[in-house]
C-alpha positions in Angstrom: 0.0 0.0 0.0 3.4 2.2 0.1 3.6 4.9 -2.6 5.3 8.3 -3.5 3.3 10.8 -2.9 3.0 14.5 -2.4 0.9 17.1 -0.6 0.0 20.5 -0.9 -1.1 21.8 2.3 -2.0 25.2 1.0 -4.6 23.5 -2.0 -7.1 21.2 -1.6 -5.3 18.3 -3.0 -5.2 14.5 -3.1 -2.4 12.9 -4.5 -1.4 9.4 -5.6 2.1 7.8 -7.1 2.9 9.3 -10.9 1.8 7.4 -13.5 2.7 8.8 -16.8 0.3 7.3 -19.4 1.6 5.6 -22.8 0.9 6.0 -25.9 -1.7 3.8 -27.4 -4.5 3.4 -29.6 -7.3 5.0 -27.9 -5.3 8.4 -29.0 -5.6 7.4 -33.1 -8.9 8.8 -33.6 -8.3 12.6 -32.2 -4.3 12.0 -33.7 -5.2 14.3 -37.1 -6.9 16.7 -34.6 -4.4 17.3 -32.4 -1.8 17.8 -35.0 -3.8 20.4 -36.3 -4.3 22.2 -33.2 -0.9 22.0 -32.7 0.3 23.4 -36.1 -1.9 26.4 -35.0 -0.2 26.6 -31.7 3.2 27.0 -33.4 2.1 29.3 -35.8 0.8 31.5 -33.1 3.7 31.1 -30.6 6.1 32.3 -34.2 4.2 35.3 -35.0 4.4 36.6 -31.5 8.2 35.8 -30.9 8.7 37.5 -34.7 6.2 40.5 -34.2 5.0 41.3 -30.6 6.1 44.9 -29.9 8.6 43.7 -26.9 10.9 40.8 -27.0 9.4 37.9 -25.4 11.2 34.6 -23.6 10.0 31.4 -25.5 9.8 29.7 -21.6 8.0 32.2 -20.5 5.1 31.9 -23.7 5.3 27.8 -23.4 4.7 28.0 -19.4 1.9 30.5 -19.8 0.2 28.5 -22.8 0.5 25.1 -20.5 -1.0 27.3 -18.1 -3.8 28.3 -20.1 -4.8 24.7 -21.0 -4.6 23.3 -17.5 -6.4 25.6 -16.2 -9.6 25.1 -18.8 -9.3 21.6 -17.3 -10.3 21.9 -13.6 -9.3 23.8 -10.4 -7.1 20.8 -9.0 -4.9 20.7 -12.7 -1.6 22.7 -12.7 1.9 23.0 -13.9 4.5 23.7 -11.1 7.8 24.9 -12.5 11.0 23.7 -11.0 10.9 25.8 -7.4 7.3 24.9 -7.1 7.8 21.8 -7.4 10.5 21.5 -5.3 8.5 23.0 -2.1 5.6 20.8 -2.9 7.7 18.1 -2.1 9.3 20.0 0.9 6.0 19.9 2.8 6.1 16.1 3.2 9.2 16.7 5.9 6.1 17.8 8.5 6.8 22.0 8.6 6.8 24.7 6.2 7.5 28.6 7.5 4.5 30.4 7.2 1.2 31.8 8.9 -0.4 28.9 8.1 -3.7 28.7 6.5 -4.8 26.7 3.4 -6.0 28.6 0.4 -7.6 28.5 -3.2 -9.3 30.2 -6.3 -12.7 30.5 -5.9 -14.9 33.0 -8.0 -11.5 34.2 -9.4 -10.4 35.4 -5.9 -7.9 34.0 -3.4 -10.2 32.4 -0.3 -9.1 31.1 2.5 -10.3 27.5 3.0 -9.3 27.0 6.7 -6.8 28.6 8.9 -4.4 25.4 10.5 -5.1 25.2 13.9 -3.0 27.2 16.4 -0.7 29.1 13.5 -0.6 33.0 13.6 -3.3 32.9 10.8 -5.7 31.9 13.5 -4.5 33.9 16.4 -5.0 37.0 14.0 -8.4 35.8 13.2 -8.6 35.0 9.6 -11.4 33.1 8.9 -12.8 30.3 6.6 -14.3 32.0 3.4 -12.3 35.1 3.8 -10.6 36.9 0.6 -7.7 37.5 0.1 -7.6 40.8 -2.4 -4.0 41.8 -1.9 -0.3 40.8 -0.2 1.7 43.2 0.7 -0.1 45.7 -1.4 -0.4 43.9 -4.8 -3.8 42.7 -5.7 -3.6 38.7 -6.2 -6.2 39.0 -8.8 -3.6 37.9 -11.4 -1.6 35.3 -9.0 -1.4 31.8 -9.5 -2.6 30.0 -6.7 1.1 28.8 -6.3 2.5 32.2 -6.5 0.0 33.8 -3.8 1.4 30.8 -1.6 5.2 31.6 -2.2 4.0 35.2 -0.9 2.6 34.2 2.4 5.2 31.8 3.1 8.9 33.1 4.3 11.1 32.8 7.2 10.0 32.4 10.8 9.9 36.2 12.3 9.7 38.1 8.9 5.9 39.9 8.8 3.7 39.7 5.8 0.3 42.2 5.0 -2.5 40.3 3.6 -5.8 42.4 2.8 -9.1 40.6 4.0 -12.6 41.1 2.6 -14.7 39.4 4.3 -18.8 39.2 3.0 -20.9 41.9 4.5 -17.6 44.3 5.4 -17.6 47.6 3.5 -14.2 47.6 2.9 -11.5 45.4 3.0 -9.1 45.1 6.2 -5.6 45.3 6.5 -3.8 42.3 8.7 -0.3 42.3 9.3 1.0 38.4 10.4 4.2 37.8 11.5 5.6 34.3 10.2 6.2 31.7 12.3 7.3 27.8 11.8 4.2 25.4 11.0 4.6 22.3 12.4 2.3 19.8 10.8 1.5 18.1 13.8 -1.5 15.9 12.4 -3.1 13.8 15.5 -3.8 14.9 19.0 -5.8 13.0 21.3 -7.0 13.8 24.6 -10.3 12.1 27.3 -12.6 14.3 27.7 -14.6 12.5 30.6 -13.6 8.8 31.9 -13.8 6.4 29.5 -14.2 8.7 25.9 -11.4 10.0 24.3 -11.5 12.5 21.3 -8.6 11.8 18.4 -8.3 15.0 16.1 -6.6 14.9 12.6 -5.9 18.0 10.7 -4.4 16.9 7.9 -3.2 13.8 6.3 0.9 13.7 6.0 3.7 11.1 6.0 3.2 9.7 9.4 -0.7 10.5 9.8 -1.6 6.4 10.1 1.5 5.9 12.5 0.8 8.5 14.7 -2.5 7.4 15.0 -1.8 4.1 16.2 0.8 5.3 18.7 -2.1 7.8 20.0 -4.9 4.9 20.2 -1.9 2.6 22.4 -1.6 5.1 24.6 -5.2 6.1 25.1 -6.0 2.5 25.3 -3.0 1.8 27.9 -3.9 4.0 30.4 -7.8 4.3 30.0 -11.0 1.7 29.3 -11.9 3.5 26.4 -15.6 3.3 26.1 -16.1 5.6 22.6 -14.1 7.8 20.7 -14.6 10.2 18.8 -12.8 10.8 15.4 -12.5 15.3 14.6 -12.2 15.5 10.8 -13.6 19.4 10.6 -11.7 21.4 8.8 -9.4 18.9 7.8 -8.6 19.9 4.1 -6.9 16.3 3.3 -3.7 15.3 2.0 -1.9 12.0 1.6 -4.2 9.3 -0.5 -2.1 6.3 1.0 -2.4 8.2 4.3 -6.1 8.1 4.3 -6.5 4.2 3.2 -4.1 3.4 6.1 -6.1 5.1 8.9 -9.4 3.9 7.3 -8.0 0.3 7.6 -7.6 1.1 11.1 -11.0 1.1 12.0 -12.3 -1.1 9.3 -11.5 -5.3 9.3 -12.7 -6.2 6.0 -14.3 -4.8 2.5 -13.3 -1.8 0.3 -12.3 1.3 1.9 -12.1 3.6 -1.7 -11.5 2.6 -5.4 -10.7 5.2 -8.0 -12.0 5.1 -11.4 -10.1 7.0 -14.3 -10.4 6.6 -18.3 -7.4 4.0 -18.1 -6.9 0.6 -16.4 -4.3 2.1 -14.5 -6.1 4.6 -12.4 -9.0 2.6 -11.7 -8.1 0.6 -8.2 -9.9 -0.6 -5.3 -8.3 -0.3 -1.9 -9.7 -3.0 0.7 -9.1 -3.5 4.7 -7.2 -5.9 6.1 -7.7 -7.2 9.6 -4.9 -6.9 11.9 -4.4 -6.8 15.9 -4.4 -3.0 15.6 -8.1 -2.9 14.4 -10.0 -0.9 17.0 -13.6 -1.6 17.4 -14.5 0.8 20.3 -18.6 3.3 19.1 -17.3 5.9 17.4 -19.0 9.3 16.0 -17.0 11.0 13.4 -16.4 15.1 13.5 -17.3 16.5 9.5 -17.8 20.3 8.4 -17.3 21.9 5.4 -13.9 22.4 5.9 -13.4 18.6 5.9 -12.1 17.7 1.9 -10.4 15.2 -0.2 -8.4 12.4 2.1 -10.7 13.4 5.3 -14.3 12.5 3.2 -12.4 9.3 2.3 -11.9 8.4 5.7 -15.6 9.3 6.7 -17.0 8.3 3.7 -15.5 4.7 4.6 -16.4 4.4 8.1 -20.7 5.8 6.9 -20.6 3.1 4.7 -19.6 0.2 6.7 -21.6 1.4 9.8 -18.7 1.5 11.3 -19.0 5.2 13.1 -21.7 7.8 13.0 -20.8 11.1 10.9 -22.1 13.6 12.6 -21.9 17.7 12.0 -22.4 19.6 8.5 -22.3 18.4 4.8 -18.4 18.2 3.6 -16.1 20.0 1.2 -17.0 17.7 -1.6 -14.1 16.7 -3.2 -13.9 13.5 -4.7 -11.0 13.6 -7.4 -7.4 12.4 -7.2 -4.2 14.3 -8.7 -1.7 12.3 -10.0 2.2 14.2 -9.5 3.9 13.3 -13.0 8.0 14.8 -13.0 8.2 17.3 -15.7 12.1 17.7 -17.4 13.9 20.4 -16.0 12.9 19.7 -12.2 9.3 20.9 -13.1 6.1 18.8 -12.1 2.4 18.1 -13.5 -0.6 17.9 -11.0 -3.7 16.2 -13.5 -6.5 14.8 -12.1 -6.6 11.3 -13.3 -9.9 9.9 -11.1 -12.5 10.1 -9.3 -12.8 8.1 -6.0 -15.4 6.5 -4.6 -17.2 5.1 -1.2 -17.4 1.9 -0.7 -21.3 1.7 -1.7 -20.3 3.1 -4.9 -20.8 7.0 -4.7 -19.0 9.6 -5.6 -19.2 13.2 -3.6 -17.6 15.1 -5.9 -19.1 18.6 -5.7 -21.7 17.4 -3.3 -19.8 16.2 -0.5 -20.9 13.7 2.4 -23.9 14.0 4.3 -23.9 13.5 8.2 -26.2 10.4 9.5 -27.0 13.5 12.2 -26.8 17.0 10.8 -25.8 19.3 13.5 -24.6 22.9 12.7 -22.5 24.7 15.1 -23.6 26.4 18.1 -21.1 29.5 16.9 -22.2 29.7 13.5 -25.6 29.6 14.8 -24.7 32.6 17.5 -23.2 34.5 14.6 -26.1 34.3 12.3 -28.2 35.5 14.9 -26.6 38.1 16.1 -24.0 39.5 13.4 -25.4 40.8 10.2 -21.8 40.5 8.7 -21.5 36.5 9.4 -25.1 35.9 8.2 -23.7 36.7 4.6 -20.9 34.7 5.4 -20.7 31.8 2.7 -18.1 28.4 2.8 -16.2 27.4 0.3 -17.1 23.8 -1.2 -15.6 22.1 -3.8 -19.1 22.7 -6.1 -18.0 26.6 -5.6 -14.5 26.2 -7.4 -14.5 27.5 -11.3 -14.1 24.8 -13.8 -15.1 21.8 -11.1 -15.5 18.2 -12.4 -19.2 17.2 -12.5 -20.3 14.4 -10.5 -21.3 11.6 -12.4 -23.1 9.6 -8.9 -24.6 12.1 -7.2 -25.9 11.2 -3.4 -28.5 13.6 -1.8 -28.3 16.9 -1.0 -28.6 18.2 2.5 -28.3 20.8 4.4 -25.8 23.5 5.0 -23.3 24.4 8.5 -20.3 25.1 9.0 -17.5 25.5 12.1 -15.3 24.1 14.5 -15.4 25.9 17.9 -13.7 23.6 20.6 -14.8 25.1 23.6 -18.8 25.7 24.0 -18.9 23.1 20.7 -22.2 21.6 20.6 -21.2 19.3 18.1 -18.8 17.4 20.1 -21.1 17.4 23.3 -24.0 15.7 20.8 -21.2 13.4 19.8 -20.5 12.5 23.6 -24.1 12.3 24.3 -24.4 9.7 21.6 -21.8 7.9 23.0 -22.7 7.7 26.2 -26.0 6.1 25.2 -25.1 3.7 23.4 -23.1 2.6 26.4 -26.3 3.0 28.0 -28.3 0.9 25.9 -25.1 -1.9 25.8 -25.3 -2.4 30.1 -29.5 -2.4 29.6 -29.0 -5.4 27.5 -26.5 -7.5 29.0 
């Protein structure tokens, strides 16, 4: 189940081992096409080296005309050059300097999907769904995603200026964060009464699945854990491999994802595997709309199978898989290859995954109540992202929420509640 993979922890991204695909047959019938599109490409790309009024670089023309064409694909497809690249894979080490929030293109603006949990992002009190209109001063209305990231990033102590407009403001507000290391510190565990523990991931790196099970020993060494409950809010995803692993952890048989592509070779379906480190304790699982890609695997997995109750507000809705292909020259490709898909066969793309219990969040409910400004507030889903793959299974559509307050959160004391009686309900029938 070991592959090379990559994440992006400023993207909503799910990535699986390159696979560059061969030449073959199936490409015959469109070969006379694409020869001619082609011979217009070169005679466009000559007439502006020979006659544009400046001097132009031919890299610079090729990178912004594979630019142009992954981006008419869909808002996960993209060409990193060489440095890009290069970070991309830098991430997987576990920290990044930065102030820490994930990002991406929504509506042609920069939109903040999440702030990372305890990073100077979230102490200055950047929210989910805010935009970003400017760093520094220059409007990121023409950055790449990847380019507005290289902008907030920097070394630990240096400050960066992000402008903020945030639905229902007048005008947009100036925030000055001052850079800090981000360690990706993706499991932490704690009991919240005797006998129920809560297990939080926030993202899905190298080590996700390990530290996992070193959590779950230790909570089940020193306490009779009763229930548990899984956090996946605002989890924006990351590893593929990293989500199958903790699936399996929870799961002792029958498919945990498959992934279905226009090839052979990105159509897969990942199962579970029993083991002595299955855990088989109630669980409810933790969802929001900030929970995407690796984290709706995982949640998606454990609905299906009965395994856990999902409980909170409908998810991010992302249900496609990039594939990292090395480019010459150090440079990369990110194409989406598949969809993936829950174990009963449906895809969420663009719809996302719908709670057994929907239960918005006490704040979110405050702040509709009470502030004008938040009531215009709106989340950013997958199904809001320009260019977005269709789903071709749709499941239902429910209802909206959002948030992830940890003190005063409703949703986790449902959750315990829950818990608690099915404990109930075990003693009443022994």
């Amino acid at each position: 189940m070991k592959r090379n993979v990559f994440i992006l922890f400023f993207a909503l991204s799910l990535f699986h081992a390159p696979h560059v695909p061969s030449s073959s047959a199936q490409a015959a019938p469109s070969g006379q096409d694409a020869y001619r599109q082609l011979e217009i490409f070169s005679r466009v790309l000559n007439l502006v080296q020979d006659h544009y009024v400046e001097e132009v670089d031919t890299k610079t023309l090729v990178e912004g005309a594979i630019n142009g064409m992954l981006s008419a694909l869909d808002p996960h497809s993209s060409y990193l050059p060489p440095d890009d690249f290069k970070e991309l894979q830098t991430e997987t080490s576990g920290s990044f300097s930065g102030i820490g929030i994930e990002v991406t293109i929504r509506d042609d603006m920069l939109t903040v999907v999440s702030p990372i949990e305890g990073t100077p992002a979230a102490r200055a009190g950047i929210q989910a769904g805010d935009a970003i209109v400017a760093i520094d001063g220059e409007s990121t209305s023409d950055m790449t995603l990847m380019e507005a990231v290289k902008r907030l990033r920097g070394p630990k102590g240096t400050t960066v200026t992000v402008t903020i407009y945030r639905q229902g403001w007048q005008e947009g507000k100036k925030i000055t964060v001052e850079r800090d290391v981000i360690p990706l510190v993706s499991v932490k565990s704690s009991i919240i009464e005797p006998g129920y523990a809560v297990v939080r991931i926030t993202n899905f790196q190298a080590h996700t699945a390990d530290d996992l099970l070193q959590a779950l020993a230790e909570l089940t060494a020193e306490n009779d854990i009763e229930g548990m409950i899984l956090d996946l809010r605002n989890n924006p995803g990351g590893l593929f491999e990293q989500a199958i692993e903790v699936a399996d952890i929870f799961l002792k048989e029958g498919i945990i994802v498959s992934t279905r592509g226009r090839t052979e070779a990105e159509t897969t379906v990942y199962r579970a595997h029993a083991s002595d480190t299955t855990y088989t304790m109630p669980m409810v699982v933790l969802v929001n709309a900030g929970s995407a890609s690796a984290a709706e695997i995982v949640a998606g997995a454990l609905k299906d199978h009965r395994r856990a109750l999902i409980l909170g507000t409908q998810t991010f809705g992302k249900g496609s898989v990039q594939t990292i292909i090395p480019m010459p020259g150090g440079a990369g490709l990110r194409l989406t290859t598949a969809r993936y898909y829950t174990p009963n066969g449906t895809s969420i793309q663009a719809t996302g995954i719908t709670p057994d219990i929907v239960v918005p969040s006490e704040e979110t409910g405050e702040r509709r109540k009470n502030d004008k400004q938040a009531r215009q507030r709106r989340v950013v889903r997958e199904k809001d992202l320009k260019g977005h793959i269709e789903n071709d299974h749709p499941a239902e559509q429910p209802a909206n929420g959002d948030g992830d307050a940890w003190r005063r959160d409703n949703q986790l004391a449902t959750a315990l509640v829950i818990l608690k009686g099915v404990a109930i309900f075990e003693e009443m029938g022994r």
